[in-house]
C-alpha positions as a Markdown table, in Angstrom:
| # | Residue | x | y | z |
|---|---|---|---|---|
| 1 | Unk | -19.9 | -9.6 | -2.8 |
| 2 | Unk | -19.5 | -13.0 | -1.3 |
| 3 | Unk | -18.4 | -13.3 | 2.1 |
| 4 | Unk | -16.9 | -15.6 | 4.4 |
| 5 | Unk | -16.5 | -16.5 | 7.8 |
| 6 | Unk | -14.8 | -13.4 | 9.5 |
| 7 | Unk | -11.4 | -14.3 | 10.9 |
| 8 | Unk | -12.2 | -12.4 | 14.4 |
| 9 | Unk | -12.3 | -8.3 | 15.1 |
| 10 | Unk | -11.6 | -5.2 | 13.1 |
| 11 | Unk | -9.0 | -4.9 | 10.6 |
| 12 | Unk | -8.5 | -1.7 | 12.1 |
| 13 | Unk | -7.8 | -3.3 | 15.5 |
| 14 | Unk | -4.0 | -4.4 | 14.0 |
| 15 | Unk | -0.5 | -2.9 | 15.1 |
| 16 | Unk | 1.0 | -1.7 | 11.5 |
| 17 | Unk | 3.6 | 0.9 | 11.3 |
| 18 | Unk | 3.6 | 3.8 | 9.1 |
| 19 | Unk | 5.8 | 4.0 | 5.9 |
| 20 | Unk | 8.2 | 6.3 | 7.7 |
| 21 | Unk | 8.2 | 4.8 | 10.9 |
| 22 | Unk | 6.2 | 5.1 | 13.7 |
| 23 | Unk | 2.4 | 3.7 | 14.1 |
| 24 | Unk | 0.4 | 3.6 | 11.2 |
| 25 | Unk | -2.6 | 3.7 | 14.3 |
| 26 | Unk | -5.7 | 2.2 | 12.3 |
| 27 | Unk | -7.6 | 2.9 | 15.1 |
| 28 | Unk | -8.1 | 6.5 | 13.6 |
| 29 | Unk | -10.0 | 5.1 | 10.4 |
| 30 | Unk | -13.2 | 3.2 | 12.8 |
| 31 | Unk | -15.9 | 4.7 | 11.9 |
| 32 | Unk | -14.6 | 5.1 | 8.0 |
| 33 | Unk | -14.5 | 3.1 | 4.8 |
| 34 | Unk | -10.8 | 2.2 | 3.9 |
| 35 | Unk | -9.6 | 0.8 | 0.8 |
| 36 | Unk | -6.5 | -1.8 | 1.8 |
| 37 | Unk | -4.4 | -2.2 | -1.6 |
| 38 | Unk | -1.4 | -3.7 | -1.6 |
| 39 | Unk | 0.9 | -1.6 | -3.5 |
| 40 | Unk | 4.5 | -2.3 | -5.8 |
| 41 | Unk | 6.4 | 0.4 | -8.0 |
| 42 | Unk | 7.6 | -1.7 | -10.2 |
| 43 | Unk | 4.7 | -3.7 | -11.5 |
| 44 | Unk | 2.3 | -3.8 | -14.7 |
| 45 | Unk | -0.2 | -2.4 | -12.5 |
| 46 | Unk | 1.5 | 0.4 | -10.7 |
| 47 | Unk | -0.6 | 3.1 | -12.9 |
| 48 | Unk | -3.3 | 2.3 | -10.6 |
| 49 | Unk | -2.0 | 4.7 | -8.1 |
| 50 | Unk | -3.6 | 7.4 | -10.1 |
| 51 | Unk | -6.9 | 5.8 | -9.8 |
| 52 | Unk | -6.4 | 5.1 | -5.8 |
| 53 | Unk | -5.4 | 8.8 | -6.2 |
| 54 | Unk | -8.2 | 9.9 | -7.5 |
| 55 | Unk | -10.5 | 8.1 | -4.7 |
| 56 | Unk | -8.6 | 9.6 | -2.4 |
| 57 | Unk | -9.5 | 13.1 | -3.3 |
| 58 | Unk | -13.3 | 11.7 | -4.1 |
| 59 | Unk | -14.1 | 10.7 | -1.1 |
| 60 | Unk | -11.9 | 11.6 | 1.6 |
| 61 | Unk | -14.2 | 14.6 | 2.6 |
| 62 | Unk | -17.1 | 11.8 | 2.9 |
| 63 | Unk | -15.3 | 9.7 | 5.3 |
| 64 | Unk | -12.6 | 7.5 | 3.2 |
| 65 | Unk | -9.3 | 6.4 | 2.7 |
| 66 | Unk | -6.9 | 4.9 | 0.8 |
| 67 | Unk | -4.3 | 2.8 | 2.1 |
| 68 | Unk | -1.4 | 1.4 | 0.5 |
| 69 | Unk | 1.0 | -1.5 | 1.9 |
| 70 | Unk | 3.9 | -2.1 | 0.2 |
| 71 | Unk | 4.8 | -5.6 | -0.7 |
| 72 | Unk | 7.6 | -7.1 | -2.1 |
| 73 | Unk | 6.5 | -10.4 | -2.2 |
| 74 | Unk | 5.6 | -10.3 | -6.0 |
| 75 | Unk | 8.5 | -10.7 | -8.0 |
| 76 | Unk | 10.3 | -8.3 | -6.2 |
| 77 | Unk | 8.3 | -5.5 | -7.9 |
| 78 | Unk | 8.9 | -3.5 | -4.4 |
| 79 | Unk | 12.7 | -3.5 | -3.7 |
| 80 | Unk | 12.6 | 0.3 | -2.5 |
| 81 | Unk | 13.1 | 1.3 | 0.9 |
| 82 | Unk | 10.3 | 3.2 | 2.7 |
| 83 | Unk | 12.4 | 6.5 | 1.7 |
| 84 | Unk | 12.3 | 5.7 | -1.9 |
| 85 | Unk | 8.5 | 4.2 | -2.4 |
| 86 | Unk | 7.4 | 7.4 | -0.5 |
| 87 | Unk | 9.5 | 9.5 | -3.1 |
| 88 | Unk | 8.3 | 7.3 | -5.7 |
| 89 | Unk | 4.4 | 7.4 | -5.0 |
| 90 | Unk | 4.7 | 11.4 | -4.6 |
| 91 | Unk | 7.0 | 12.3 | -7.9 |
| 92 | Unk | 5.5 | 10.1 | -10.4 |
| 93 | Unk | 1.6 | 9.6 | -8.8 |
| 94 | Unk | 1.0 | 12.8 | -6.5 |
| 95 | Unk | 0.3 | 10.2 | -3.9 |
| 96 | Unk | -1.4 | 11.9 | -0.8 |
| 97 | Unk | -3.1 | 8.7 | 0.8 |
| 98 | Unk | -1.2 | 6.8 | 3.7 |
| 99 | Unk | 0.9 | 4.6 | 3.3 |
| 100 | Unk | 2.1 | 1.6 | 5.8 |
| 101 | Unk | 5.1 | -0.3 | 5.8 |
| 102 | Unk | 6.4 | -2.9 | 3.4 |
| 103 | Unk | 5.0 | -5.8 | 4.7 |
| 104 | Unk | 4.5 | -9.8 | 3.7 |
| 105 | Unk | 1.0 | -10.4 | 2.7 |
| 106 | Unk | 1.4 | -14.2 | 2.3 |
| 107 | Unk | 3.3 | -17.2 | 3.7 |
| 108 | Unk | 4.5 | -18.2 | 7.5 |
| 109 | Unk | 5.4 | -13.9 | 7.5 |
| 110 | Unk | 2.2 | -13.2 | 6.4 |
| 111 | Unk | 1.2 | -9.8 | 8.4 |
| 112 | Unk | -1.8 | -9.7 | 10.9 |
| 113 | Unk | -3.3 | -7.4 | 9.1 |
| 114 | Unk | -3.4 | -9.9 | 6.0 |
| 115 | Unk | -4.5 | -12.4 | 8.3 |
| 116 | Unk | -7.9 | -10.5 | 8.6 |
| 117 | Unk | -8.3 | -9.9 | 5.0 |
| 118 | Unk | -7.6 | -13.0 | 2.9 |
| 119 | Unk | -10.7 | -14.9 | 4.5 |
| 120 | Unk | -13.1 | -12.6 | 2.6 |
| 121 | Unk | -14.0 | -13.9 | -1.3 |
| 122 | Unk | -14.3 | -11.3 | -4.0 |
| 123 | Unk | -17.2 | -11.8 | -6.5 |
| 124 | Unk | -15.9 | -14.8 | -8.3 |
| 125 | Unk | -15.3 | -16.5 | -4.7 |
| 126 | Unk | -11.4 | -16.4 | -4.7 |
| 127 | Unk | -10.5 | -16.2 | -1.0 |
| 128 | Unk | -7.0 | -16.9 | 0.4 |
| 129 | Unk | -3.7 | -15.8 | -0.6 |
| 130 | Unk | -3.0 | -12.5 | -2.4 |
| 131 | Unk | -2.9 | -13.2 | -6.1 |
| 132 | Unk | -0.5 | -10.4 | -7.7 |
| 133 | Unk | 0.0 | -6.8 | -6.4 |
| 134 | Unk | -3.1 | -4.0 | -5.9 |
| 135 | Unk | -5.5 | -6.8 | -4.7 |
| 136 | Unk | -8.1 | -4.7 | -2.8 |
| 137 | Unk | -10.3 | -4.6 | 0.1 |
| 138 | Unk | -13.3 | -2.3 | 1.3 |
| 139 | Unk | -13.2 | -2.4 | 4.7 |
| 140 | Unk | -16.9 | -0.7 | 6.0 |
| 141 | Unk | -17.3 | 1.9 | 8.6 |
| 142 | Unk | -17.7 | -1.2 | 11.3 |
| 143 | Unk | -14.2 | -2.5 | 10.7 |
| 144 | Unk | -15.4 | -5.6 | 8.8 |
| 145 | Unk | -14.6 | -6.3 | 5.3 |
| 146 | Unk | -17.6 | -5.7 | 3.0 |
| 147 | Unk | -15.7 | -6.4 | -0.8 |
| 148 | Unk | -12.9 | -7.6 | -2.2 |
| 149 | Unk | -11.6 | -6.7 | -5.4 |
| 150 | Unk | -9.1 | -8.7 | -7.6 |
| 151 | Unk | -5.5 | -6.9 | -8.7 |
| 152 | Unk | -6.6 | -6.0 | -12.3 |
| 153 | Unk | -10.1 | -4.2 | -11.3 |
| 154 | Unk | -9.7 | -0.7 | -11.8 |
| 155 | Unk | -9.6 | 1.6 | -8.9 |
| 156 | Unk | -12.2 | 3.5 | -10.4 |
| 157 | Unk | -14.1 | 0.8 | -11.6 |
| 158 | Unk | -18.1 | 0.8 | -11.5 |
| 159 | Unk | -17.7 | -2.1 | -9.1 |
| 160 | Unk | -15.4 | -0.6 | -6.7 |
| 161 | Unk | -17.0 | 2.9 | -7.2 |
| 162 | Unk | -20.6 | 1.4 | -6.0 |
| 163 | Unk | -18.9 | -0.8 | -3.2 |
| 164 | Unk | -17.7 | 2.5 | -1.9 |
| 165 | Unk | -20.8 | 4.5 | -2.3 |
| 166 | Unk | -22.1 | 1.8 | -0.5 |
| 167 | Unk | -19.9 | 1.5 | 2.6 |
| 168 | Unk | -20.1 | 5.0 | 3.1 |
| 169 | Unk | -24.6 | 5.5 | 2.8 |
């Protein structure tokens, strides 16, 4: 994966609240690999919550996570509130990974979180703004990113599989 110039501390060192309120606390994946997605219910895409599923159950007991943001930034493929994206992602997906609050992950609103992301290229070198919904990011035990994956590569991908692997040897 191609890197850039790290735009200062962990990711995991942001404020993010949970989906249903309260603090998402970050702090409680250092020293885990963490896949940052940001999610929609309402998109082409969505069916990739199976896959983000699946790594969940995968490799949780190895030290991972999943975890989706919500975004609504994308034609409006997120209108729900927290109460019905929660409902949503455990009806239709089995969804068991955490989930944060519906956030901005572009723009002047652009969340902190984001802000620590978007300077890391994925293989082709895009770096920047979020292109569509389920961009992700493999954020390594450290707190650094370490991959970055565009919205249409498969959660279970040979790609993302080996990044993971490899952030968690």
């Amino acid at each position: 994966m191609t890197t850039t110039e790290n735009t200062g501390g962990s990711a995991l060192d942001v404020e993010i609240d949970a989906l249903g309120g309260g603090s998402a606390r970050l702090s409680q994946y250092a020293g885990r690999a963490v896949l940052v997605v940001n999610v929609a219910s309402k998109c082409g895409l969505t069916p990739q919550y199976a896959g983000l599923e699946r790594l969940q159950e995968r490799f949780a007991p190895e030290g991972f996570t999943v975890l989706g943001v919500p975004c609504n930034q994308f034609l409006g493929q997120e209108p729900g509130s927290a109460e019905e994206i929660a409902e949503f992602c455990s009806a239709t997906y089995g969804v068991t990974f955490p989930m944060t609050e519906k956030i901005e992950v572009n723009g002047a609103g652009r969340h902190p979180l984001y802000d620590r992301l978007v300077g890391f290229a994925d293989a082709e070198g895009h770096s920047g703004d979020i292109r569509w919904n389920f961009e992700k990011f493999l954020i390594g035990k450290d707190g650094q990113v370490v991959a970055r994956f565009s919205p249409q590569t498969e959660p279970e991908s040979a790609e993302v599989l080996e990044a993971v692997e490899k952030a968690l040897a």
